[in-house]
C-alpha positions as CSV (number, residue, x, y, z in Angstrom):
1,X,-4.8,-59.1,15.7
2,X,-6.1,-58.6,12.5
3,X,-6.4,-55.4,10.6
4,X,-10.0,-54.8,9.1
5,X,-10.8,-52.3,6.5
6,X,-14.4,-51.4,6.8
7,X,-14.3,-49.9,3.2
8,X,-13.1,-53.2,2.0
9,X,-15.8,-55.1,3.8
10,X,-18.5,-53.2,2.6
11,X,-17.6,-53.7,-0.9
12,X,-19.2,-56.9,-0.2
13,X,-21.8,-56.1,2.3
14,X,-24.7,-57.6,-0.3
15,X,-22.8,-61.4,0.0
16,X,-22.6,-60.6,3.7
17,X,-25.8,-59.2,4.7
18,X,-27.6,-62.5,3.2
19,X,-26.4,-64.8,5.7
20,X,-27.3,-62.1,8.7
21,X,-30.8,-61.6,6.9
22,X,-31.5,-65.5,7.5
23,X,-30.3,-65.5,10.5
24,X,-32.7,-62.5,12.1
25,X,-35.7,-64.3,10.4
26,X,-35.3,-67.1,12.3
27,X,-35.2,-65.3,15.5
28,X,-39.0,-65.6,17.0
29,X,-38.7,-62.9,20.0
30,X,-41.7,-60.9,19.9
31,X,-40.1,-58.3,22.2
32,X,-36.2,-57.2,23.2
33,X,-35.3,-55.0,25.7
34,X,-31.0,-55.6,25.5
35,X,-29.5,-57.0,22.6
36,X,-25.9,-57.8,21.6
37,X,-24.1,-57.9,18.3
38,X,-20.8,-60.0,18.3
39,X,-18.6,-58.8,15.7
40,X,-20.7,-56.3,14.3
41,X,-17.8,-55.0,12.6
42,X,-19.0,-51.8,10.4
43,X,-22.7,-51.9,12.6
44,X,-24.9,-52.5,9.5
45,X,-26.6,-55.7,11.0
46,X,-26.4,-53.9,14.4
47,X,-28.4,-51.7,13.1
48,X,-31.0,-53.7,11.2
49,X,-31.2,-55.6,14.7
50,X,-32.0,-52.2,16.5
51,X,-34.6,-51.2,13.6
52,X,-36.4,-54.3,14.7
53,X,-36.2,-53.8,18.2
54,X,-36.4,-50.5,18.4
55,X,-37.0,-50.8,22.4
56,X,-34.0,-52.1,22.8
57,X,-30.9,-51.7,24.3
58,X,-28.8,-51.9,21.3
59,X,-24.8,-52.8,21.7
60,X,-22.4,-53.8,19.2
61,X,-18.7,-55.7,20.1
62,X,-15.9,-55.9,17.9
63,X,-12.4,-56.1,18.3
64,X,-11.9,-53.7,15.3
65,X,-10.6,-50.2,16.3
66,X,-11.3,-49.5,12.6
67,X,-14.4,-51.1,12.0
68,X,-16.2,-49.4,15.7
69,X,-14.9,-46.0,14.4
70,X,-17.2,-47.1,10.8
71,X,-19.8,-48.0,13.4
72,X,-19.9,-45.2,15.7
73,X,-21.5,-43.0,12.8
74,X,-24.8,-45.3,13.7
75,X,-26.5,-43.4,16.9
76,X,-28.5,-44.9,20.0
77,X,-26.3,-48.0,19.9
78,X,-23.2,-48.5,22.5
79,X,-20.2,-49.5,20.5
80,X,-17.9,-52.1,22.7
81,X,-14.2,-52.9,21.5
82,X,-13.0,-55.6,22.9
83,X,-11.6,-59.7,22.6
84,X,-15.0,-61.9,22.2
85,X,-13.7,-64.4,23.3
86,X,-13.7,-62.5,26.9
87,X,-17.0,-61.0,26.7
88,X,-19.5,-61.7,29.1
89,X,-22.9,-59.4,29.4
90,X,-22.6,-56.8,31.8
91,X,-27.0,-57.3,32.3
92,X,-29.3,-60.1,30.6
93,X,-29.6,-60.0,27.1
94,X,-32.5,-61.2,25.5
95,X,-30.8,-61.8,22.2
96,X,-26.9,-62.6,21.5
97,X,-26.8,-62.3,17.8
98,X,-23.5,-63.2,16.1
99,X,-23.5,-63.4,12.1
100,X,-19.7,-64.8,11.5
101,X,-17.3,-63.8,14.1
102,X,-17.2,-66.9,16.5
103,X,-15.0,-68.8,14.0
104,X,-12.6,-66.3,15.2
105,X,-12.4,-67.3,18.7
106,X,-9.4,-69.7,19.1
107,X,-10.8,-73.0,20.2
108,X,-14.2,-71.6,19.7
109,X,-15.8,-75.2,19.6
């Protein structure tokens, strides 16, 4: 498993974030009631997805021990470690949002 620094990866958060902000704007739900991050690694964009939603059921999902202790300073959002390539959701989501951890997922095609 990979070791992540979340200091490291915020140093770049501003290159990061860009890609995430694109990626919400294209999302046209009006309402959210449970929403997953997948690899939200420091919870920044989990976050942002939350602020949106705010009646949501916020979770993020990382593998990161590192990175979910970064995250876990974010409150009202559940914080899931685990492997993605296992995760299922435990209820219905209405949004699945994954900025750039899928590529991570061994055969992820």
């Amino acid at each position: 498993m990979h070791n992540w620094d979340p200091a490291q990866y915020l140093k770049f958060s501003d290159h990061r974030l860009r890609p995430a902000l694109d990626l919400m704007a294209q999302i046209p739900l009006a309402t959210c009631m449970v929403l997953w991050d997948l690899g939200c690694g420091p919870g920044n964009i989990t976050q942002m997805l939350a602020e949106r939603w705010p009646q949501a059921e916020a979770s993020g999902f990382d593998s990161s021990p590192e990175m979910l202790a970064k995250a876990r300073a974010i409150k009202d959002i559940a914080w899931v470690q685990g492997d993605i390539a296992q995760w299922n959701a435990p209820v219905p989501a209405d949004l699945v949002f994954s900025n750039a951890a899928l590529h991570w997922v061994p055969d992820h095609a």
